[in-house]
N, C-alpha and C positions, 0 to 999 in steps of 0.2 A: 045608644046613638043620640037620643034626643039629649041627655047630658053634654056629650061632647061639644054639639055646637055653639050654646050658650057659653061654653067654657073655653071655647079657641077663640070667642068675638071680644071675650071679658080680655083675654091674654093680649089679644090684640091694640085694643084699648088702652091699657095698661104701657103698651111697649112704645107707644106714637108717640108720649113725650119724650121718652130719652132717644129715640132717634132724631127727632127736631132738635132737641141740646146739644146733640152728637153732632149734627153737622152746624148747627152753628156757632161750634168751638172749635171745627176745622180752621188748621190753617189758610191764608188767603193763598191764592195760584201768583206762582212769581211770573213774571213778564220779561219781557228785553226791549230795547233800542238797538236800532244801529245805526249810526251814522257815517256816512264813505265821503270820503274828497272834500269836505268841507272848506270853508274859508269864509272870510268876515273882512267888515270893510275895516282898517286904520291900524292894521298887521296885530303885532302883542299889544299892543296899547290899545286897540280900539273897544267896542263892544264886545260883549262876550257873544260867541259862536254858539255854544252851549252851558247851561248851566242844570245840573245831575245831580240830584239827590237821592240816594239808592241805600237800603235796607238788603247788603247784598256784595256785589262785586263788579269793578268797571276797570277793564281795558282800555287800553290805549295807543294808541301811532301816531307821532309828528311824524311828516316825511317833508316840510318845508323849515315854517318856520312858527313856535306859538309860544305860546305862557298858559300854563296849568297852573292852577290855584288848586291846593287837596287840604281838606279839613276831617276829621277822623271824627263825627257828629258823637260819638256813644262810647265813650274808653271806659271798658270793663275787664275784666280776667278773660281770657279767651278770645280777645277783640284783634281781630287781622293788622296789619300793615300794609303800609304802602313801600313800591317795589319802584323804582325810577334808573333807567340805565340807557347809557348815549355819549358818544364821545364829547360832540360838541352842546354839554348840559353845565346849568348853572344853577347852584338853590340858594335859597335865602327865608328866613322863618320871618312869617306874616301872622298879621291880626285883622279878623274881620269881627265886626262887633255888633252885627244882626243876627246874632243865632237867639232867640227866642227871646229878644228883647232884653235879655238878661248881661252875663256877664261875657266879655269878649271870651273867642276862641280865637286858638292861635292853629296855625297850620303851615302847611312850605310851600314856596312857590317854585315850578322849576320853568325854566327859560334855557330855548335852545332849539339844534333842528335836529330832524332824523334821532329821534329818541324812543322807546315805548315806557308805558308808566303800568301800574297793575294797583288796583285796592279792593282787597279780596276778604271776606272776611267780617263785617262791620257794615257802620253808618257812617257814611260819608257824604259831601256836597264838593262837587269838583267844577271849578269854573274852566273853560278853556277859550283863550282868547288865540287868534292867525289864522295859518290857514297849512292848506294839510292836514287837516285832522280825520284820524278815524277814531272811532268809539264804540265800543260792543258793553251795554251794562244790562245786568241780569239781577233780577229778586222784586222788592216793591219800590215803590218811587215816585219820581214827577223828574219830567226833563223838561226848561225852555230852551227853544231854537228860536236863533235869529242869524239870516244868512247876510247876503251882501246886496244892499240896494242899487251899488254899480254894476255889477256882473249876475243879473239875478240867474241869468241861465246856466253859468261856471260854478255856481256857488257851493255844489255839494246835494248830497240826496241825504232822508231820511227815514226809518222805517219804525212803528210801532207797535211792538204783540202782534208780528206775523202780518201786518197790513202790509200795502204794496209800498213803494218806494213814491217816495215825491221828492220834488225840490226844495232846498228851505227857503222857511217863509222869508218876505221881506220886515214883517211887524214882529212881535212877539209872539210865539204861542206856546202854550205850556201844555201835555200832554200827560197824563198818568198812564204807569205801566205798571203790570203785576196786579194782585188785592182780590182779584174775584173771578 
């Protein structure tokens, strides 16, 4: 007996670092947004409504009228696509040329109402500009919202990792979801 116990505190010891390693080389907890009813002041040409960066997958519904910006941040083997369908839709291939300072990216822009979009799969940054938007993204990420300084009360609600529902802001704010 008196062996035993010296020899299950020694085991013990022994085992505490690889359980500290073990968890922190766990994956990070993915998150979601959700965004309902949205709109923004200056229709598809104004500021953007939202701007989505997601290690993951995001959703989508025009039900008026907006402009999507999708950039596919990470093209590897196995990397998802993007899914866009709606009668009254229009695309066209864009350059944005802030992605890490370095060398432009290119991505499609679709324009139109009553549409849904899907990029499932991937790294993506999706701009969406109008109004009518809804948006469900899930994995890691950062979302900024910016709602409508004319209509603050019509403007749309927003939700992050399970928090309550608010209105969007009238300034910027940029929120992280998912990672911990």
């Amino acid at each position: 007996m008196r062996r035993i116990l010296p020899l299950c505190a020694l085991l013990a010891l022994l085992a505490l670092p690889a359980v500290a390693g073990a968890r922190a080389a766990a994956p990070a907890k993915p998150g979601f947004v959700v965004v309902r009813k949205a709109s923004g002041d200056g229709s598809v040409n104004g500021l953007p409504v939202a701007t989505v960066i997601v290690q993951g997958f995001l959703l989508g519904r025009i039900s008026h009228e907006a402009r999507v910006d999708v950039y596919q941040l990470a093209l590897g083997a196995g990397q998802g696509a993007v899914q866009v369908k709606g009668a009254d839709l229009s695309a066209r291939a864009i350059t944005w040329s802030g992605f890490r300072g370095k060398h432009p990216l290119t991505g499609k822009e679709y324009t139109g109402s009553n549409f849904r979009f899907r990029a499932i799969g991937g790294d993506y940054r999706v701009v969406v500009r109008g109004s009518g938007i809804y948006l469900f993204a899930g994995g890691q990420g950062n979302v900024t919202l910016r709602g409508s300084v004319h209509h603050p009360r019509s403007d749309g609600k927003f939700s992050v990792n399970g928090g309550p529902f608010r209105s969007l802001p009238q300034r910027l704010l940029t929120r992280n979801f998912g990672g911990g």
